[in-house]
Every structure is written in C-alpha cells, then in structure tokens.
C-alpha positions as CSV (number, residue, x, y, z in Angstrom):
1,X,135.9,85.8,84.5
2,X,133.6,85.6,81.5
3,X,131.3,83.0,81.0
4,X,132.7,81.3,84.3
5,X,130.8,78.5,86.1
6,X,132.6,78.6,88.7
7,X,133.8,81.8,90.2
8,X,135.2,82.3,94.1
9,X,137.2,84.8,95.8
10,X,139.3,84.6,98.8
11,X,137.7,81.7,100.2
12,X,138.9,80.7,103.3
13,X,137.8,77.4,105.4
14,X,139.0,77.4,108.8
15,X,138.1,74.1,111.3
16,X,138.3,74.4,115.5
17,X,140.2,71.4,116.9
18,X,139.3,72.2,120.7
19,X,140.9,75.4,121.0
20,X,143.2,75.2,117.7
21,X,142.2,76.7,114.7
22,X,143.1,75.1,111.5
23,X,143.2,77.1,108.2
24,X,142.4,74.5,105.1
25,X,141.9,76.5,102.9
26,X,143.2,80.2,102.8
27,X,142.5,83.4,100.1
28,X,141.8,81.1,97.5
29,X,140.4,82.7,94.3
30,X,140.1,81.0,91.0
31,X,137.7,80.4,88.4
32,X,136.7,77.6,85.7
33,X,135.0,78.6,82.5
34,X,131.9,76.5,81.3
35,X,133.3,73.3,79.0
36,X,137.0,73.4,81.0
37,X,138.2,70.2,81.9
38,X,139.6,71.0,85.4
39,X,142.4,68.9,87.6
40,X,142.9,70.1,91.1
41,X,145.8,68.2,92.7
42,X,147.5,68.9,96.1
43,X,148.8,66.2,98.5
44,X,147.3,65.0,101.3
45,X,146.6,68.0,103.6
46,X,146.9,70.4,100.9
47,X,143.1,71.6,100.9
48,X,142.0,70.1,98.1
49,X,139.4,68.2,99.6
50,X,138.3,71.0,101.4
51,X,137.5,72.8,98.1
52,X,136.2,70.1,96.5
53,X,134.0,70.1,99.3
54,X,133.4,73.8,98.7
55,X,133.0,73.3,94.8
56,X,130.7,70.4,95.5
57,X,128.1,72.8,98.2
58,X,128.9,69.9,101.0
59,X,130.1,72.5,102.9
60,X,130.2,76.4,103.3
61,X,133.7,78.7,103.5
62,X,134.5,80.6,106.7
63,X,134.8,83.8,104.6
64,X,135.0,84.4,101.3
65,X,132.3,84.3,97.6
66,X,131.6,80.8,95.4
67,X,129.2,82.1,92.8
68,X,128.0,79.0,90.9
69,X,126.4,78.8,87.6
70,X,125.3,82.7,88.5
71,X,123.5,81.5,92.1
72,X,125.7,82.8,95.2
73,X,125.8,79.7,97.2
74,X,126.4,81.6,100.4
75,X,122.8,83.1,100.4
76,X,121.3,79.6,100.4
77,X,119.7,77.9,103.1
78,X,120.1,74.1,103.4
79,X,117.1,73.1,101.3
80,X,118.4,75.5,98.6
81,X,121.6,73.7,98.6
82,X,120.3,70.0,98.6
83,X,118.4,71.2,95.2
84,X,121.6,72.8,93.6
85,X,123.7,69.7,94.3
86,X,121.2,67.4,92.7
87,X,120.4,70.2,90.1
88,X,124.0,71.8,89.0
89,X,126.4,69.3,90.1
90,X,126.9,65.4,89.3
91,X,129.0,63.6,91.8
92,X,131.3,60.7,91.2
93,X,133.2,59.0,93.7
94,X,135.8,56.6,94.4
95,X,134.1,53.8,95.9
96,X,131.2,54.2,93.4
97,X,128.3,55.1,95.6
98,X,126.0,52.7,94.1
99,X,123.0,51.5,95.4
100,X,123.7,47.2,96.2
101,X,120.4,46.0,95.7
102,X,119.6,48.3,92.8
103,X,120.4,47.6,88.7
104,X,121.9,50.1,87.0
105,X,119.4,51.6,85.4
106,X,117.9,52.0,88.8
107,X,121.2,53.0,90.3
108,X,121.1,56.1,87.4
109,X,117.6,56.9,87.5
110,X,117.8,57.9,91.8
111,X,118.6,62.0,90.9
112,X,115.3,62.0,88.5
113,X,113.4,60.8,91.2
114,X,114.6,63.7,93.5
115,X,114.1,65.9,90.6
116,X,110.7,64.7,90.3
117,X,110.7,63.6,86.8
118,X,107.9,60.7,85.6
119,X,108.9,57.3,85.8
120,X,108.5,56.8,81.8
121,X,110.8,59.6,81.0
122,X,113.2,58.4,84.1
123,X,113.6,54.9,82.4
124,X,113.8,56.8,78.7
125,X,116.8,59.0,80.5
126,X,118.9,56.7,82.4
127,X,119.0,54.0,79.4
128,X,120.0,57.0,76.8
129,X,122.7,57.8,79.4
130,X,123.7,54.2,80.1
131,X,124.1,53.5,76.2
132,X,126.5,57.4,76.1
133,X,128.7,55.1,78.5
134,X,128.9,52.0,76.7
135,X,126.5,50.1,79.3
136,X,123.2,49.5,77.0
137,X,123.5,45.2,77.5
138,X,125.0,45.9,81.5
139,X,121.6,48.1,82.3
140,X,119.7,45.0,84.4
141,X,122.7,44.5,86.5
142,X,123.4,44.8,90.1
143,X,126.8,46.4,91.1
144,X,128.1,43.2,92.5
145,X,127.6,41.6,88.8
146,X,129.3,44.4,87.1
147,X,133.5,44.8,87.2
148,X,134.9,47.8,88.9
149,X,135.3,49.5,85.5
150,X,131.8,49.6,85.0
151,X,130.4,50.2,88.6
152,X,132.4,53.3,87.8
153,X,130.7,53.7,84.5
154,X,127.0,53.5,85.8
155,X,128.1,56.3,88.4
156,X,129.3,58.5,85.8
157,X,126.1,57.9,84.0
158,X,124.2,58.9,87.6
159,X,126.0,62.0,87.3
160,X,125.3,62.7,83.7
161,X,121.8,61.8,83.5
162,X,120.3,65.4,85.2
163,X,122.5,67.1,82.8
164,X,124.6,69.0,85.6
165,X,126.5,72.5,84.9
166,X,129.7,70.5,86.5
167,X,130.6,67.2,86.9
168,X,133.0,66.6,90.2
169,X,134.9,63.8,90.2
170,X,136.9,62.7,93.7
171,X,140.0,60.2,92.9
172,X,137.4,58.4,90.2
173,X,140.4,56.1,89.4
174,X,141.4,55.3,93.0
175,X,140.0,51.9,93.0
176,X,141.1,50.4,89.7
177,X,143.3,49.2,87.8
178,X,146.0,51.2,85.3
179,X,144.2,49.6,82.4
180,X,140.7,50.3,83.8
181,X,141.5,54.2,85.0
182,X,143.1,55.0,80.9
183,X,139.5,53.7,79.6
184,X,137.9,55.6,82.4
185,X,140.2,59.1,82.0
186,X,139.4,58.3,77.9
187,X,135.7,58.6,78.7
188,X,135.8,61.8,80.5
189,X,137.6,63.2,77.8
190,X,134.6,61.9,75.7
191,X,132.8,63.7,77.9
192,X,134.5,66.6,77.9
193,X,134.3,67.4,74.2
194,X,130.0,66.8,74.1
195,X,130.4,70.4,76.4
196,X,130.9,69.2,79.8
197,X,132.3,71.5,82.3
198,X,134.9,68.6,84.7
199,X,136.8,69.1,87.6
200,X,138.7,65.9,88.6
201,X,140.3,65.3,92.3
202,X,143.7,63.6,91.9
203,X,146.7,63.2,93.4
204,X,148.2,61.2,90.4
205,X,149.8,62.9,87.9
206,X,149.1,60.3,85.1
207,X,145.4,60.9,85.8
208,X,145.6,65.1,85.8
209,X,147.2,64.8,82.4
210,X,144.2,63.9,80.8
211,X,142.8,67.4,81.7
212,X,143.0,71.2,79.5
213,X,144.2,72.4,83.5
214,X,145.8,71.4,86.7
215,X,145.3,73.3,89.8
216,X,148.0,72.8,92.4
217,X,147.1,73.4,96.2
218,X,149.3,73.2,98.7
219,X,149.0,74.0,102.4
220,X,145.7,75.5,101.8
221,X,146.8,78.2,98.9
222,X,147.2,77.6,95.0
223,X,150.6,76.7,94.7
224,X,150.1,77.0,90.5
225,X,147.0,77.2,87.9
226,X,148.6,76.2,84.5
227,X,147.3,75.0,81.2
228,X,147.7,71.7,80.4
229,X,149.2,71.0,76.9
C-alpha cells in the first residue's frame, strides 16, 4: 500500500508448548497508512497481542515480512531493534509504566536520554509535550501525586515527546474510569488530527469507536478490516 507505515505479509507467530505447537498468529497481511487511527480488537486468545507484539518489534514472526516506516525489521539485529523502538514507535500502556520516584517531566524526558539528546533541549521537549497534554502546572509531580487520568497523560506525553512514526497503545483505558477513558480516547483523537499515525489495543468496543478503523482478529487470522464511520 502507498505511503504505508506499516506494511506485513503473511506473518505467522507460532509458540512450542513442550512438544505442541501453537499458531497465534497465522497469514496475517494488512497494512496502516501514515496519519490512520488504527483499532485492532480480538478477544482474548485471538492474536492480538501477539501482533501488537509484532507491530511493537518486542518480538519477531516465525515466517512472514513487517516492513516499518521503510526498515525490514526482520534484517535487524537486537541492538537495531532497541533503537527502532525508542526511535519509530512510542509505547503506552495500561498500567502506565511510569517511573515512581520520577516527576513527570522526568518520567517524559527517559526516551531523550536514550536518544542522546542534551539535557537543556530534553527539559525544553518534555515541557512543550507535557503542556500538548494539558499537564504544564502537573510537570513537578510524582505519579503517586497525580490521578490515574493523568499518570496516563504523562505516558502519552513519553510516547509523544521523540516524535514516533506510530504510537501503540495496549488497553490505554483498562485502568480507568468511563469518565476518565472518554477524555483520554478525546485526546488521542487530538492527537490523531496533528498527523499521528495510532494503533490502539482494545477489546471494548466503546473505546475502538473512537478510531477511522477496527481490525478484528480472531483465532489468530483477521476476522474483518473495516472503516470506521
């Protein structure tokens, strides 16, 4: 697909459980355009964590291509990898992933250290990122003085701040609240229209809605890939 960020074909993840193989993931081809706003849903079981996995460079396929932002991710070695996750993909998680000790500016500037950016222009980043998110007076906090909403907040700034090619989000609204997860799902679409490329994990369909696309896995295969109107 043109102008694709994201482009595999037949990837297949297979896992050995003593002498059973298991097939998560099986033939599965699909791309994402840059600036879609992805939801890939599946029940437990269904693979989806497997892919995002895959999407995410956490882990390789058995068989199969993942082309990412043009760079073939099966060529890479480990080191390679480690610098294309920090690089080309911003992570956020359901239980936040934030650093207890550290404030949130602190907590957002940890991939500019590992990109080796100057500590001036790391403080100059993470505070332009923290204000995007609506954080500017939260940025001397710990995470244990900040609610859930915006723990969740400074980890989307994390995963803003080295401008990414994708953001991947895994359940982001698992641990909060209705009211909490609408502000949150609100800010991604925020997100979304400043030329973001987002693919959200989810297995709630109130959450999925907010995205242009919902990918369906079941069983290991893409049950359906429709637009999201």
């Amino acid at each position: 697909m043109e102008n694709s960020i994201i482009s595999s074909q037949k990837l297949s993840r297979q896992f050995r459980v003593g002498t059973v193989t298991i097939n998560a993931l099986n033939n599965v081809s699909f791309s994402v355009k840059k600036n879609e706003f992805v939801a890939l849903m599946g029940a437990s079981g269904s693979g989806k964590s497997t892919l995002m996995n895959l999407i995410g460079c956490l882990d390789t396929a058995t068989s199969g291509s993942y082309i990412l932002n043009g760079i073939n991710v099966k060529e890479m070695n480990e080191s390679t990898l480690a610098n294309v996750r920090n690089k080309e993909i911003g992570f956020i998680f359901q239980t936040f992933n934030l650093l207890p000790r550290y404030t949130a500016l602190e907590n957002v500037m940890l991939p500019l250290i590992y990109a080796g950016i100057k500590k001036e222009e790391r403080i100059k980043m993470a505070e332009k990122v923290l204000e995007s998110v609506g954080l500017s007076d939260r940025i001397t906090h710990t995470p244990n003085e900040l609610s859930g909403g915006q723990r969740q907040r400074v980890a989307i700034a994390r995963a803003l701040v080295n401008n990414p090619s994708i953001i991947l989000a895994d359940e982001p609204t698992g641990n909060l609240d209705s009211e909490t997860s609408i502000e949150i799902m609100k800010l991604f679409q925020e997100i979304h229209k400043k030329g973001n490329t987002i693919i959200v994990v989810t297995h709630e369909e109130d959450i999925a809605k907010y995205a242009g696309r919902i990918i369906r896995l079941k069983d290991g295969i893409i049950e359906s890939d429709t637009l999201n109107n």
